[in-house]
C-alpha positions, 0 to 999 in steps of 0.5 A: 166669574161672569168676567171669567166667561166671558174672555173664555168665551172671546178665547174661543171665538178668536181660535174658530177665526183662526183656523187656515186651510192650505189648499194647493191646487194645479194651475189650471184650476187656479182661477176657479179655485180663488172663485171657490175660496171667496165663496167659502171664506163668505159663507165661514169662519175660515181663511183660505192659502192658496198655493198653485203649481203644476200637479207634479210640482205639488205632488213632490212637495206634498210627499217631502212634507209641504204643509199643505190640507187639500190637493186639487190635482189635474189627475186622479194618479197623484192623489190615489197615490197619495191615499195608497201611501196613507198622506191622505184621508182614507175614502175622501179623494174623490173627481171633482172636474173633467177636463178639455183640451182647446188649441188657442190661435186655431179655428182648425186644429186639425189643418193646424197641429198638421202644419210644420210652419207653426209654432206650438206651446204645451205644458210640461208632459212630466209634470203636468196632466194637460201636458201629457194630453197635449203629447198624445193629441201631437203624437198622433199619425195624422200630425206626424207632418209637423214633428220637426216645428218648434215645440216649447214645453212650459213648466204649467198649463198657464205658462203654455198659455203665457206663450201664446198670449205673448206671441212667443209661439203661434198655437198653444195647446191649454186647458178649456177652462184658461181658451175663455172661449177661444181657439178650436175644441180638441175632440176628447177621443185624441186624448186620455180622458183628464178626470180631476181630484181631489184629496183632503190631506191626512196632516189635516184630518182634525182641521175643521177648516179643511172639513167644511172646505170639503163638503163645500165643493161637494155642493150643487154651488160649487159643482155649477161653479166648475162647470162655468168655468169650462169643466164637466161635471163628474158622473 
């Protein structure tokens, strides 16, 4: 009886170890995610897969059946709709980052983006958030001088940066949180403000793993986390 017990009791251990969350995450949180993972898989019995693309990217895969529990998007469109079409909890999608546009080869970024001669990367506008911002800051009169220079749209925000880590382009326009403090600051009035979500994702309702995963992020650890890593905090 006792022996009985106690594999019962070793059965239950191994299945609480075995619970997996799928977290699939916009590539400009990429870095700040694995950061979150460690902490959470420190701090539990769970594991975390990870998955990273642009929001767009992620939000199609989602609606046609990727297996994923938790969508970290670079907007706060894809994950309403994924609530408003029921893929996801109800009521647990909610902001969990701010984000910021930084112009990396630049210490002027309006002498720059005005400069036809210059070379500038950006991510893709119909897939990615940061890349829709970029067009708008790009778009604006002031920069009309410079429609004609040679403008490459990458597939994600880390690819734009990719560009011009490489040389391949003179400027690129990226997130804050991948200029790790270089480039020039876009003011926040040239762009739609970039309020980040977060979904738990319907498919995972009954994951635990996926439930702790949640309220982690909520926690003042993690908040303070994002915040070092170049986002602001959600009001």
């Amino acid at each position: 009886m006792r022996l009985s017990i106690f594999i019962i009791l070793l059965l239950s251990v191994g299945l609480v170890h075995a619970e997996i969350v799928h977290v699939a995450v916009a590539t400009n949180f990429k870095s700040t995610a694995k950061k979150i993972n460690t902490l959470f898989e420190q701090k539990s019995v769970y594991t975390v897969v990870l998955s990273s693309a642009s929001t767009g990217t992620l939000y199609s895969q989602i609606i046609h059946g990727a297996p994923f529990d938790i969508f970290f998007s670079a907007d706060k469109n894809a994950p309403l709709q994924l609530e408003k079409n029921e893929l996801g909890v109800n009521g647990q999608q909610f902001c969990y980052a701010l984000g910021a546009l930084t112009l990396v080869g630049s210490d002027n970024a309006a002498q720059d983006l005005a400069n036809p001669k210059l070379s500038l990367a950006i991510a893709n506008p119909n897939s990615a958030p940061y890349g829709r911002a970029a067009e708008e800051v790009i778009q604006r009169a002031q920069f009309t001088t410079a429609s004609n220079r040679k403008l490459v749209r990458a597939n994600n925000a880390i690819q734009a940066y990719q560009h011009w880590y490489s040389s391949s382009v003179d400027l690129a326009l990226v997130p804050n949180s991948l200029a790790q403090g270089e480039g020039a600051a876009i003011s926040s009035n040239w762009y739609t403000p970039i309020e980040q979500h977060v979904i738990w994702l319907k498919r995972a309702e009954s994951n635990p793993a996926a439930k702790a995963y949640m309220r982690l992020i909520r926690s003042e650890e993690v908040q303070a986390m994002i915040h070092n890593s170049g986002y602001e905090i959600c009001p």
